[in-house]
N, C-alpha and C positions, 0 to 999 in steps of 0.2 A: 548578512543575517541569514540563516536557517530556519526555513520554516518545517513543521513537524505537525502531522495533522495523521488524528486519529481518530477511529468513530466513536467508542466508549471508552470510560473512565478508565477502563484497564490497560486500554492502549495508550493512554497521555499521561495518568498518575505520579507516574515513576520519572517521568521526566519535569515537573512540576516541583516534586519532593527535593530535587538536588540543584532547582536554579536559583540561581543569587539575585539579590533585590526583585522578585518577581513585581510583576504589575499588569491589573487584568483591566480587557476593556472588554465587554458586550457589545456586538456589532450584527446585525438581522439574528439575533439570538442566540447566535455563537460565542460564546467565552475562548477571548485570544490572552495566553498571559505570555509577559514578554519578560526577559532579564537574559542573565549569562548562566551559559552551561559551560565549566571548564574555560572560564574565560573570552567563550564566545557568544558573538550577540544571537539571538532562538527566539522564537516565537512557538507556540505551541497552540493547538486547538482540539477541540474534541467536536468532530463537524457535526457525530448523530450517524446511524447508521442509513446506506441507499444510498444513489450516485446524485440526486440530486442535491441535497445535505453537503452532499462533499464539492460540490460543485458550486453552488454557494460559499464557502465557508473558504473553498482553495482563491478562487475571484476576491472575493473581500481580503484574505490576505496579503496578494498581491497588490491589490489596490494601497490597504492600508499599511503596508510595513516594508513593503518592498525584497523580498527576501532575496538575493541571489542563486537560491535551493531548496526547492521544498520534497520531501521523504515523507512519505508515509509506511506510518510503522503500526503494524500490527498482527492479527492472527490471521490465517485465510484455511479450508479446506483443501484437501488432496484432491486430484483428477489425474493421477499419474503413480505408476507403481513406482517412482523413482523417490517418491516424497512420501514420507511417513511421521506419525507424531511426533514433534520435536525436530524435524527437518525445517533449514532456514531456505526461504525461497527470495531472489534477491530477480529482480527482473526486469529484465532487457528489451521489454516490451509490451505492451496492454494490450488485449481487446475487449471488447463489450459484445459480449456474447448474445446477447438479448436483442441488439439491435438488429433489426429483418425487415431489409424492405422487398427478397427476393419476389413478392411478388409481382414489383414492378420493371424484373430484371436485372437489379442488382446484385453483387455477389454479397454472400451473408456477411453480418457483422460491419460493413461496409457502413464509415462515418462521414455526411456530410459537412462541413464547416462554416464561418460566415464568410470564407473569400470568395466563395465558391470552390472550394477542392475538395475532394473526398481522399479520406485515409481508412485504413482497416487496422491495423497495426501501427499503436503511436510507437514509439521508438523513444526509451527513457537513456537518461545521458550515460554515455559511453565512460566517460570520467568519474562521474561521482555510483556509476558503478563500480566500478575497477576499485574506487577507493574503499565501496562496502566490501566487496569479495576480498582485498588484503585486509582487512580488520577481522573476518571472521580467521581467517587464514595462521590471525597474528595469533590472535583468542587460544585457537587450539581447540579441538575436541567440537568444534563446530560442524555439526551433517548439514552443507548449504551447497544448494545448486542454483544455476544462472539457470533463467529459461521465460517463458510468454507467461503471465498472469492473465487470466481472464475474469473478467467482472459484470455481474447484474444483476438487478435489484430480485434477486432470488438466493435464497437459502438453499443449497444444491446438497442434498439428502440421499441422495441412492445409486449406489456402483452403477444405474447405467448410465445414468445423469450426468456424472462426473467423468465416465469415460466417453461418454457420446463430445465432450466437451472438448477433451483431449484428442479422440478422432480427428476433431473437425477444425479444433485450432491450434492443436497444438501444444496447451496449455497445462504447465505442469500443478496448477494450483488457481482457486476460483475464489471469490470474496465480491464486496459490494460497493465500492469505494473506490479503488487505485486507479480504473478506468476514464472514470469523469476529470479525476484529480489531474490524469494526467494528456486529457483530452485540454482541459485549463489549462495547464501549463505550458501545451503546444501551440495553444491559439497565442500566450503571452508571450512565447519563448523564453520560458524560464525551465534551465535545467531540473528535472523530476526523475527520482527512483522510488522505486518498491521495496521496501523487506518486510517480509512477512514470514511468522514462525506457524508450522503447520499445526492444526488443533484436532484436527478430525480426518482418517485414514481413509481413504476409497478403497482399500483391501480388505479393511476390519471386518470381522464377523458381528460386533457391537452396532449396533446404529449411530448413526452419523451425531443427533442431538444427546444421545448418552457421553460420548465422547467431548463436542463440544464444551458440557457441562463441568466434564471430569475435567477438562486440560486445557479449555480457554486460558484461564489466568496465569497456567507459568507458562504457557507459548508466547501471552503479550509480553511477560516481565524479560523471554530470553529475547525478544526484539528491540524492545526498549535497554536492556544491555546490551547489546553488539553496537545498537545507535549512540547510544551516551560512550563506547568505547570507540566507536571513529569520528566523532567531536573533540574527545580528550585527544584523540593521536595528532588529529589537522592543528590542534591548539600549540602542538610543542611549537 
């Protein structure tokens, strides 16, 4: 099974509209509905936007459905002159930029776990990336680059913001969500990738929530098609 977890309607909708026998369950207040995309088994949810929302919602999935993969699909901001409105960001790695415990010596962003180990950089599967980058590949006409996603519970608004982010981690693209998602899925070990379509430029001379507003909804719709088109591919 496939799981597919997105913070707002806009990110899950489209994947909802084209599944077969859907069937919903409410679970700590998240709506999972489950049936076939393309003749595979999916789950979908709409976690709510913030890492812990996603963090919740990715847990109970796992627990409840068991998914072999879970993707989250949605919009994220730029933090890199390489990404621009309508650029696909497919990512090979998460950090949670937000997390600082430098003042007790540790290196920034630096995650503790419950084994006791700390990681900085989750590391999203090698495979079920490979499989999204040949889907956009196949698509055509797709502007999509691999690279770090950075995630925290901040709405990141202003070129220095967004490059201070990329100075420091790396990171070609910033959202609220994929970090937690995919801290979950390391502690479960269950393979997890990113794709996210860019909604708002760190170059623009517009502001960040003008943008946002203008080109949220066909950034989620072009992530939710590249998704719904490397389900159909895996299906032949």
């Amino acid at each position: 099974m496939i799981g597919i977890i997105g913070a707002m309607d806009k990110e899950t909708d489209g994947f909802i509209e084209i599944m077969q026998n859907p069937h919903e369950r409410i679970i700590s207040s998240v709506k999972f509905t489950s049936g076939k995309i393309y003749g595979k088994d999916c789950v979908v949810a709409k976690c709510g936007i913030g890492k812990v929302n996603a963090a919740v919602c990715a847990q109970t999935m796992i627990l409840e459905y068991n998914p072999d993969r879970i993707i989250n699909s949605g919009i994220a901001g730029s933090t890199s002159d390489k990404t621009h409105i309508g650029s696909v960001v497919i990512a090979n790695n998460v950090i949670q930029h937000d997390f600082d415990t430098t003042m007790l010596g540790d290196e920034s962003a630096t995650l503790f776990l419950p084994d006791n180990t700390s990681i900085k950089y989750i590391p999203c599967d090698n495979k079920l990336c490979n499989e999204l980058e040949q889907t956009c590949s196949d698509l055509g006409d797709i502007d999509f680059i691999i690279g770090t996603v950075a995630t925290g519970d901040q709405f990141i608004g202003t070129r220095e913001s967004r490059f201070d982010i990329n100075k420091s981690f790396g990171a070609i693209a910033c959202e609220m969500e994929g970090g937690s998602i995919g801290q979950v899925c390391y502690i479960n070990k269950i393979p997890f990738c990113i794709l996210r379509s860019i909604s708002d430029d760190s170059t623009s001379d517009d502001s960040a929530e003008v943008e946002y507003n203008t080109f949220a909804k066909s950034a989620a719709e072009k992530a939710i098609e590249i998704i719904t088109a490397y389900i159909k591919r895996i299906s032949q």
